[in-house]
N, C-alpha and C positions, 0 to 999 in steps of 0.2 A: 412622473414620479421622481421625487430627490434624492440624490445618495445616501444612504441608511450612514446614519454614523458610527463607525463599527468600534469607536470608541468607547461606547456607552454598551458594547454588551459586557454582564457580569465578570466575565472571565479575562475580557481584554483589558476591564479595568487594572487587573493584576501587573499590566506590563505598561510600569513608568514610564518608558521612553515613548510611549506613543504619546503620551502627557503633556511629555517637555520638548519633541523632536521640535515642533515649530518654533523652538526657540533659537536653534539651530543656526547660526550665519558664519558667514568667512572671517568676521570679526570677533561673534566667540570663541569658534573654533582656537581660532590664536588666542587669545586670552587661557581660555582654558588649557591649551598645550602650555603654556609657559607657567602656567600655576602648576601643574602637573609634574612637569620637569623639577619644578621648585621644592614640589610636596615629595618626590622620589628622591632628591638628594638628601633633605632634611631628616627623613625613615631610615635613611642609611644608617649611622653611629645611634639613633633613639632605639631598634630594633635590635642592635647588638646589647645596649644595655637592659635592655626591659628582658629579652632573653634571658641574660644572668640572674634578675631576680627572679625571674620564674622560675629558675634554677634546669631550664632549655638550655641546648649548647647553643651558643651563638648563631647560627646563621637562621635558625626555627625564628626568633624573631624579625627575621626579614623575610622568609616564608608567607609569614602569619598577616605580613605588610602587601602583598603581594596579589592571588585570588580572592580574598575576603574582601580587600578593599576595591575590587572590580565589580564584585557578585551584591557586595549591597551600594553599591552607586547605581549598576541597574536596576534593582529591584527595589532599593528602599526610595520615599518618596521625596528626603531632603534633596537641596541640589548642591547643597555648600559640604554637608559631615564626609570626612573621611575617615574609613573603619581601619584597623589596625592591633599592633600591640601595645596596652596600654599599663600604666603604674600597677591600677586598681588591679584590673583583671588580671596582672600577672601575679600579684602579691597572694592573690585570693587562690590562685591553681597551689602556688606554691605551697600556702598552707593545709591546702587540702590534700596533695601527694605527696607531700615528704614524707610522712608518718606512712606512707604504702610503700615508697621505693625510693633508692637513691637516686638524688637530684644527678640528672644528666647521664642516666643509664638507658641503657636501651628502654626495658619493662618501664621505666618513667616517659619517656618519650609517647610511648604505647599508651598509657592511661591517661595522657594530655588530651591525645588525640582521640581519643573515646568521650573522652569530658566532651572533647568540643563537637562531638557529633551530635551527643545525647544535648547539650545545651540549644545547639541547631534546632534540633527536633522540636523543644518544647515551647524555642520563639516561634519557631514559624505555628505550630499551632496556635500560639494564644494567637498570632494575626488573624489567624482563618477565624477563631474565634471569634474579631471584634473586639478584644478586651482593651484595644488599643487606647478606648477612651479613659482607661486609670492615670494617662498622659492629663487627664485636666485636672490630677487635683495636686499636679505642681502647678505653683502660683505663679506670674509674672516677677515676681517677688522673691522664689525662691530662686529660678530660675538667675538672677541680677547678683545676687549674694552669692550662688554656687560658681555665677562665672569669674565674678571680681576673686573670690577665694581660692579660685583654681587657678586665677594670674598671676599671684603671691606665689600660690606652689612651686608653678613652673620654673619663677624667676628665680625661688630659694634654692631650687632644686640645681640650677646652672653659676650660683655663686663660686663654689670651685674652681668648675673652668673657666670665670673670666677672671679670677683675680688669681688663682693657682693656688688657694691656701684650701689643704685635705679638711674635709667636713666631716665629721664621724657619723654612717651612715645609719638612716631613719631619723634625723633631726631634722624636727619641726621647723618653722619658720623665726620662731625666736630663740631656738638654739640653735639653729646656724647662723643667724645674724650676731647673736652674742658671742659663740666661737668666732666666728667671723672677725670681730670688734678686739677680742681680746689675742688674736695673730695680726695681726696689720704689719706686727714687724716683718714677719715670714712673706708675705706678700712678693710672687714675683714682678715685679716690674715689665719682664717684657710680654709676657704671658695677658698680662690688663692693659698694658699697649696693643697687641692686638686687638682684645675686647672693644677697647675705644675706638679704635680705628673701624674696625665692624661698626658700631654703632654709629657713629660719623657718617661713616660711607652711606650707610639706609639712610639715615634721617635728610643727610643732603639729597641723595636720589629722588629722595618720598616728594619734599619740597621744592626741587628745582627744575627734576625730570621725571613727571607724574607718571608718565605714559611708560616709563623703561621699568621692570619690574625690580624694585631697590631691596628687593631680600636678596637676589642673585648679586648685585651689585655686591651688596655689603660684606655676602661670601667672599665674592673674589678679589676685595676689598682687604679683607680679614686674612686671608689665605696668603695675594701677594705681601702683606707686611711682616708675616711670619718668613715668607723666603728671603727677604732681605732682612731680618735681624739674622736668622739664622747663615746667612750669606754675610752678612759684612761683621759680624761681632768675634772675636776671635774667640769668644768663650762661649761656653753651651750657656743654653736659654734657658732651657726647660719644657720648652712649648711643647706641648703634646699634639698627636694628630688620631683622628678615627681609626686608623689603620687599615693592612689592607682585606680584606674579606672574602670568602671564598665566590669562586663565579660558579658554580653549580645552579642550574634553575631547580626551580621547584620540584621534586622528588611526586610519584605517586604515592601514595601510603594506603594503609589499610589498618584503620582505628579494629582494636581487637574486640567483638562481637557477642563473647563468650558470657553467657547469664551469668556466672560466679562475677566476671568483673563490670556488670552491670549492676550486679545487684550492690554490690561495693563500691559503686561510683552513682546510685540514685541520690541518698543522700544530700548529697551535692549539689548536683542537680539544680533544687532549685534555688539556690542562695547565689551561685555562680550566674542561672541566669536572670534575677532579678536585677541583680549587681550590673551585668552587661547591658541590661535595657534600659533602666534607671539612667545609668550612665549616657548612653547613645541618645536616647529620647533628651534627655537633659541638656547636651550641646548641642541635637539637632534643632531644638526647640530654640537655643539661643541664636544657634544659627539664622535660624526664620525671621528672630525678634529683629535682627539687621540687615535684612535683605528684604524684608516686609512679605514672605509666602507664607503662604496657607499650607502647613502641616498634615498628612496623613499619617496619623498613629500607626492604625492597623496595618500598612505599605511597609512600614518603617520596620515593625515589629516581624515582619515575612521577610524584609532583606535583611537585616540582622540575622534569620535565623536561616536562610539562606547561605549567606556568607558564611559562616560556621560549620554547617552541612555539607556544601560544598569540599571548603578551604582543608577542615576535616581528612582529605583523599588526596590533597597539595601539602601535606606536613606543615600545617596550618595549626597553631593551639589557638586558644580562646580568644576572639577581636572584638571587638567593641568600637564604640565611638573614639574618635582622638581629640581631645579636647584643641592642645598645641598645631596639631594638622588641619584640623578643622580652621581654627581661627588662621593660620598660614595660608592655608588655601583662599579663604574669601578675601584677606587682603593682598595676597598674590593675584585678584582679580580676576576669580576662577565665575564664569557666568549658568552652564552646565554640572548635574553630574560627567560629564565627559571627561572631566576636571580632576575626579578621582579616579576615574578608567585611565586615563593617562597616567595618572603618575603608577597603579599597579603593574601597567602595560613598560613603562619606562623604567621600573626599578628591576622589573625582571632582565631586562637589557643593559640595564647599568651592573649587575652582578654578573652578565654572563661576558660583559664584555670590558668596563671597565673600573669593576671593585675595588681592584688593587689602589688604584691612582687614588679613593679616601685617604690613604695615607699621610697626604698632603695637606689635606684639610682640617686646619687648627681645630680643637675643643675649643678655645678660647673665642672662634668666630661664628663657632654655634651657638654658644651661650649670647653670644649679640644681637643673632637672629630672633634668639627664643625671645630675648630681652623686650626688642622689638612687639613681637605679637602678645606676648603677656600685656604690655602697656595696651595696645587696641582692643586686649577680650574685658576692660576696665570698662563698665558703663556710664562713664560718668554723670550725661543729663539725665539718663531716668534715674540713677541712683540721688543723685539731687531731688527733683519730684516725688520719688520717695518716702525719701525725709522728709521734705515741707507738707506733703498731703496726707498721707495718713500715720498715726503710731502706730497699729495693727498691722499693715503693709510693710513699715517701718521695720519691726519686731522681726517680723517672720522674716527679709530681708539682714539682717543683723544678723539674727542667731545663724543663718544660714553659712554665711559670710564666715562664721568666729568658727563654726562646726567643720567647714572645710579645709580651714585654716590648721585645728587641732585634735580633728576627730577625723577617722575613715571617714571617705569618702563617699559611700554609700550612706552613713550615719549620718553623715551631715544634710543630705538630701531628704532620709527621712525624718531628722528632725524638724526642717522647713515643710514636709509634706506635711507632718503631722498637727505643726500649729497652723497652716492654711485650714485645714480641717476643724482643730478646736475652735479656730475665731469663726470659720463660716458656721459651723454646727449652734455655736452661743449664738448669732447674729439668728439664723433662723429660725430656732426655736425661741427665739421674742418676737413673735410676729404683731406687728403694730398694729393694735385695737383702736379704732377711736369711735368717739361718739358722735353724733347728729344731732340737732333738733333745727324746726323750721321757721326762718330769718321774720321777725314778724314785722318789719320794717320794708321787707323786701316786697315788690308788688305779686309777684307767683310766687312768696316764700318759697323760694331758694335754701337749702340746708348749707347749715353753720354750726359751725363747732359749738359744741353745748359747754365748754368753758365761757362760753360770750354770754349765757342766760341760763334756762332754768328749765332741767328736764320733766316732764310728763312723770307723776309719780305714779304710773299704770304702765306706760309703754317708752318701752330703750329701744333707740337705734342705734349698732352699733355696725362699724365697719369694719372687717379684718384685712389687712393685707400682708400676704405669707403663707404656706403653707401649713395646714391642718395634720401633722404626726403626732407621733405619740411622743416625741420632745418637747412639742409645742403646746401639750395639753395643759398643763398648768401654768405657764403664762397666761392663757389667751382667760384660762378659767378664775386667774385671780383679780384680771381687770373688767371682766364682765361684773365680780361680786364684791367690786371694790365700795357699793353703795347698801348700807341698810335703812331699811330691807329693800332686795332687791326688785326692780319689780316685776311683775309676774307675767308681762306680753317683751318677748323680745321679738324685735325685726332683726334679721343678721344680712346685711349687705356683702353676700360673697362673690362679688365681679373680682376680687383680688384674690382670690383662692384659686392657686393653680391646681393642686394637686390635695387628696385627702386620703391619708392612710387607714387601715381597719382602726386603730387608736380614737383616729379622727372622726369617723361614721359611728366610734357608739358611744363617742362623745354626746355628737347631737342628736342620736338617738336618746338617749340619758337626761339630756337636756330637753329635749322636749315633752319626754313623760314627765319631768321633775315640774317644771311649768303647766303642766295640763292638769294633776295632780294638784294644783293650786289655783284653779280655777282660768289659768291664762293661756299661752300659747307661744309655741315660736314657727316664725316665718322667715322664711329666705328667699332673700331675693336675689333674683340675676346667676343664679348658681352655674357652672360651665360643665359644657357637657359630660369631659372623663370627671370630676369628684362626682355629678350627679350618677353619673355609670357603676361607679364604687357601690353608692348609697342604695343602687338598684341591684346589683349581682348579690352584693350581704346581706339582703334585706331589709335594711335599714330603714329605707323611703316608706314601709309600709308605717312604721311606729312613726318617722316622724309625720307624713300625710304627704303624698303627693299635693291636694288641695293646699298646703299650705308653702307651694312653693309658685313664686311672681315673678313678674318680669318688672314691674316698677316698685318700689317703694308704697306711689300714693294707691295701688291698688289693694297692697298687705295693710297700710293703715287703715283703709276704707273697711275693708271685711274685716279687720278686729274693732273698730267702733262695731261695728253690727251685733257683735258677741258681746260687747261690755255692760254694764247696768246704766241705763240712763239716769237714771236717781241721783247713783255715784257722779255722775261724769257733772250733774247738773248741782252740786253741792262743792265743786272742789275750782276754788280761787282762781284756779293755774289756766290758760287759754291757752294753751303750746299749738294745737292744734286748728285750724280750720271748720274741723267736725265738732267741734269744743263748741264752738257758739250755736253751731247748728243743733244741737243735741240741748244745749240751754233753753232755746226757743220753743221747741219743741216740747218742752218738757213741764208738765204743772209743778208748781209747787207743791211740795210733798205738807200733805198734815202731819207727820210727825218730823222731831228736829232732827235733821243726819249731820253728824259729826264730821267737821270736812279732815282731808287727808293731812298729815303729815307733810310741810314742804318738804319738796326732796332737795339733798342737797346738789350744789352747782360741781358739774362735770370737772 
């Protein structure tokens, strides 16, 4: 007997690292620690800020940086996302507890921390769920436009600190590029030399020594050119640094429990955690698209709510995916999630040990670093491919793109979600009807498009391929009656029918009495098991006939000759058919004169 793979039972699927451990080597290992290192300096000064707008005292966002981003690298399924404090999700708490308490009070602290439990709660249920797969109706598409539009952000976001000219805060990307444009005089000088010299230092690194990780580089790059302006210039600079930050670890907490501020903080609830998975599935997704892995939603959706539940009891508020982290991390060369275990594991060490020393580290040489990775979350060939292959792909890509740029963040995701949705919904509900008639050139006539000749003015073959809903019912019903009169024997070739809703069963219910009722009939052929199961649980199959369902074409055409009037068949011009001549032969001349049919018109 062979070792049971004990990976494949139900519940051990649950635990990721048994997933990824074979990935495991002395060579990730490193890689992954030096991205980690890289992803815990870069949380330092982003965590202090994102705090302030969540209207958290400063250090809760390095908190929030800390076991959440441990708790969903284990358990969530990406290997690249790092979870974290992020714009969205702080912007969204803050609007949601101001009007309850004052920003940076204790009782506000308390209902952060309650948010973030009850948010916990209801990811991780939707994973147990399954619901994971509402991840597929972001597009490829959206996902390309939300990243490019989130690289614009970052970088407008860190224009201040490389050039030192004050931005008035909540300006878009064209009001702070236009502010921007109309100060250039106020522009510090030495403050955009360091920027520059950061950005030098990476870009040489990246180019010349692939193997050294050039985000560190370009810090320590950025950082010495600040101590020598501020070292050799007899005059102040300006340069600003992170500052130094408290070394306290993580605190225990205890989110407050109490139904009144439950029921005060459901509301919430779920717009908070839409916003969070949206988000995280959105750059884990992007994640994947460059690293080329295979995605588990539902994994994804239970470490996100993990992390929060968790983090929750570590004075933790609300995390999420990090857009900026994330993409530092994969090009920090991180090959594991171990990749964000470290850097949780390393920022808790770097507060408790050397906080202070941020001090020294320019704003001016973050914004170089940010500048850096903004440029790589740029897709540029598929956003190329994009544009040249499809305007619908196009579209929903664009609008995504422009929504991210000047619409919430969440908004702008689901206005991309929403037009993937209108274009697939228009696109399936026309499900391609064509016609058949049989090749009379051909030696087994062979079926060919009945635009090439001349349909049977008794019997339509028609072919569908697409689904049978209740969207699709008047398309499909306006190209079958596209011919008068129509005529009264349809064959329906549904080997391309995947799926058939109630809509769809009394349709062809309908359709078959409406045709029997005139003397004719409809038959299907090739039908697939689940519509044919539909057609039998509703009862449908009895009105249309079991008997009139085939497995080839020539056998439905054979047994509706058998039903037709020979007279008829043997009066009318048209030989579309095989049976046509047979049914001629066979057939006396009638003593009285029958009026031949109607040509029917060409397909």
């Amino acid at each position: 007997m062979g070792t049971p793979d004990l990976t494949s039972h139900p519940l051990l699927t649950r635990l990721p690292p048994l997933q990824w451990w074979h990935r495991v080597t002395r060579d990730t290992l490193k890689a992954d620690l030096i991205a980690g290192v890289t992803g815990a300096i870069v949380v330092l000064p982003q965590g202090v800020a994102f705090a302030a707008i969540a209207g958290m005292p400063p250090v809760y966002g390095l908190y929030a940086g800390m076991v959440p981003a441990i708790v969903a690298a284990l358990f969530g399924s990406s290997w690249h996302l790092v979870s974290g404090p992020t714009t969205a999700a702080s912007i969204v708490l803050f609007s949601m507890l101001s009007p309850l308490a004052e920003p940076g009070s204790e009782l506000y602290v308390r209902l952060a921390l309650t948010l973030t439990l009850m948010v916990g709660i209801t990811q991780l249920a939707l994973g147990f769920m399954r619901l994971g797969v509402l991840v597929n109706f972001i597009s490829h598409s959206v996902v390309i436009g939300f990243t490019s539009g989130a690289a614009l952000l970052i970088a407008s976001n860190q224009l201040q600190n490389f050039f030192g000219i004050p931005i008035p805060p909540g300006s878009n990307l064209i009001q702070a590029a236009s502010h921007l444009a109309g100060h250039l005089d106020t522009l510090n000088p030495w403050i955009t030399t360091v920027g520059l010299t950061t950005l030098a230092a990476g870009l040489l690194c990246r180019r010349l020594l692939p193997k050294i990780p050039y985000m560190i580089v370009a810090m320590i790059g950025g950082a010495l050119t600040a101590w020598l302006l501020e070292t050799l210039l007899p005059t102040p600079t300006g340069i600003t640094h992170v500052g130094a930050l408290s070394a306290q670890p993580p605190p225990l907490s205890m989110p407050d429990l109490s139904l009144s501020t439950l029921r005060t903080l459901a509301p919430g609830v779920v717009a908070v955690t839409l916003l969070a998975l949206t988000e995280a599935i959105s750059i884990a997704r992007a994640m994947a698209l460059r690293s080329g892995q295979n995605l588990d939603a539902d994994q994804e959706f239970i470490g996100q709510g993990l992390s929060n539940l968790i983090g929750s009891f570590f004075s933790a508020y609300v995390a999420t995916g990090s857009f900026n982290r994330s993409g530092l991390n994969y090009d920090a060369g991180a090959q594991t999630p171990l990749s964000a275990t470290f850097s949780g594991v390393i920022l808790i060490g770097l507060v408790s040990l050397i906080a202070p020393l941020a001090q020294h580290l320019p704003n001016a040489a973050m914004a170089g670093v940010l500048f850096l990775v903004a440029w790589g979350l740029i897709d540029w060939h598929h956003i190329q491919k994009t544009l040249q292959a499809s305007r619908s792909e196009a579209l929903i890509l664009i609008s995504t793109f422009l929504g991210t740029l000047f619409l919430n963040l969440e908004l702008a995701i689901l206005l991309g979600v929403m037009l993937s949705l209108g274009i697939h919904l228009a696109r399936t509900s026309h499900p391609r009807v064509s016609f058949r008639i049989p090749d009379p050139e051909h030696p087994r006539r062979r079926f060919m498009s009945a635009s090439q000749g001349t349909e049977c003015p008794r019997i339509r073959i028609a072919r569908v391929d697409g689904s049978l809903f209740f969207a699709a019912i008047g398309a499909v019903q306006k190209q079958l009656e596209q011919h008068a009169p129509p005529q009264i024997h349809l064959v329906l070739v549904a080997s391309g029918i995947n799926f058939i809703d109630l809509s769809g069963a009394e349709f062809l219910a309908q359709e078959a009495g409406k045709r029997r009722l005139a003397g004719g009939s409809l038959s299907i052929v090739r039908l697939k098991e689940l519509p044919r199961a539909t057609l039998e649980r509703g009862g449908f199959l009895k009105t249309i006939g079991a008997e009139n369902l085939y497995n080839a074409k020539l056998d439905a055409i054979q047994t509706i000759f058998t039903r037709m009037d020979p007279a008829g068949c043997a009066a009318c011009p048209w030989r579309v058919f095989a049976e046509c001549e047979a049914i001629t032969k066979e057939t006396p001349e009638p003593t009285a004169r029958i009026l031949p049919l109607s040509p029917p018109l060409a397909a």
